[in-house]
DRENDO-1510 file (C-alpha; in Angstrom, 1 decimal, always signed):
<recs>
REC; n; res; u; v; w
REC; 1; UNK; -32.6; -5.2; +1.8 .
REC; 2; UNK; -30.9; -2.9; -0.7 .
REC; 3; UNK; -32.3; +0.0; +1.2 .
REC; 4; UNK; -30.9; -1.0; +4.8 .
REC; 5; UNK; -27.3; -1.4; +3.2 .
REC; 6; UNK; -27.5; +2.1; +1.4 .
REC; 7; UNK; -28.0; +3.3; +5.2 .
REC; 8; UNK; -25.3; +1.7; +6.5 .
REC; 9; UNK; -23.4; +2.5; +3.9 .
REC; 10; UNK; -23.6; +6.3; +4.3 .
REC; 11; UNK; -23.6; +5.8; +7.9 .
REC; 12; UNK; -19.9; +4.7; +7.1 .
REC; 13; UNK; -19.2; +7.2; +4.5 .
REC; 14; UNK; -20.2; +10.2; +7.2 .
REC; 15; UNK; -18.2; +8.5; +10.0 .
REC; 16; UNK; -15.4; +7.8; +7.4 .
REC; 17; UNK; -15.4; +11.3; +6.2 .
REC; 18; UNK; -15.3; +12.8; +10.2 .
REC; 19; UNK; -12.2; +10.3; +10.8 .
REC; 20; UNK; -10.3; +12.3; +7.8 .
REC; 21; UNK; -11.1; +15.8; +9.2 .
REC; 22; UNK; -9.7; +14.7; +12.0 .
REC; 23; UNK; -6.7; +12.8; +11.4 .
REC; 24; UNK; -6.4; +16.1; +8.5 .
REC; 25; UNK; -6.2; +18.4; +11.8 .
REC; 26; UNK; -4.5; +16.2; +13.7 .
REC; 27; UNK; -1.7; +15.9; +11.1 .
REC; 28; UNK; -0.5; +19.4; +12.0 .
REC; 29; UNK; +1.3; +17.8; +14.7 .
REC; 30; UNK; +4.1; +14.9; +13.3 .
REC; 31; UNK; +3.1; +12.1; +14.8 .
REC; 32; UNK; +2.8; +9.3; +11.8 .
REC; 33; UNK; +3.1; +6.7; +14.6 .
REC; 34; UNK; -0.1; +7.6; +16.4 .
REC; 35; UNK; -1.7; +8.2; +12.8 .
REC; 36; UNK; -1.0; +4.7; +11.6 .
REC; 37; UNK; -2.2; +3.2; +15.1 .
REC; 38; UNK; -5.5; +5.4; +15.1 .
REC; 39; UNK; -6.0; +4.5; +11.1 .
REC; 40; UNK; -5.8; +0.4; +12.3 .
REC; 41; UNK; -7.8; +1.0; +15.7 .
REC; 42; UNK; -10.5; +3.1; +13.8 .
REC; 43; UNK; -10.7; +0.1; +11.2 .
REC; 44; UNK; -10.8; -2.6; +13.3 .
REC; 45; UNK; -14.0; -0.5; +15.5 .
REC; 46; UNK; -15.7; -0.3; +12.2 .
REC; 47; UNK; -15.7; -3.4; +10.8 .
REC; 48; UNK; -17.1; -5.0; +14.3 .
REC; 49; UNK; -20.0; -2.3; +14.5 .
REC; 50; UNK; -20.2; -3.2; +10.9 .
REC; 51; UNK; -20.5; -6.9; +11.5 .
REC; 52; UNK; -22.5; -6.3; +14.5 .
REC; 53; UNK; -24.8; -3.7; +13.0 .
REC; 54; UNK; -25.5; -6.6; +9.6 .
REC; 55; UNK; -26.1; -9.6; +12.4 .
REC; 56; UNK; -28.8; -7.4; +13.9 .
REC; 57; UNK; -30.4; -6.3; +10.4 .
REC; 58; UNK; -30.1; -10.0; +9.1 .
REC; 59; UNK; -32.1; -11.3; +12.4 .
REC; 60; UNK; -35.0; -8.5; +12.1 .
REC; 61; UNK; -35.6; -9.1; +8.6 .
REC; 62; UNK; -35.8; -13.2; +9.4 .
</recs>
């Protein structure tokens, strides 16, 4: 149980830490609209993969 969240977790962390390279480059250009809009979009995709991703684990392990 412990081990499948650890996964997930650094699953998160990886695609968290890709997000900030990108939004890093991406912050060349001065657009803090379109930053703000991708940080709430990118959020909201995470937390339902997330969700999605726990259902799944909580059903195999049942």
């Amino acid at each position: 149980m412990f081990t499948s969240n650890f996964l997930s977790f650094r699953e998160f962390n990886a695609f968290m830490t890709l997000e900030v390279l990108y939004g890093m480059s991406r912050a060349t250009q001065p657009s803090f609209l379109w930053l703000r809009w991708h940080a709430t979009g990118v959020n909201r995709v995470t937390h339902t993969q997330a969700r999605l991703r726990s259902q799944r684990q909580a059903g195999g392990r049942r």
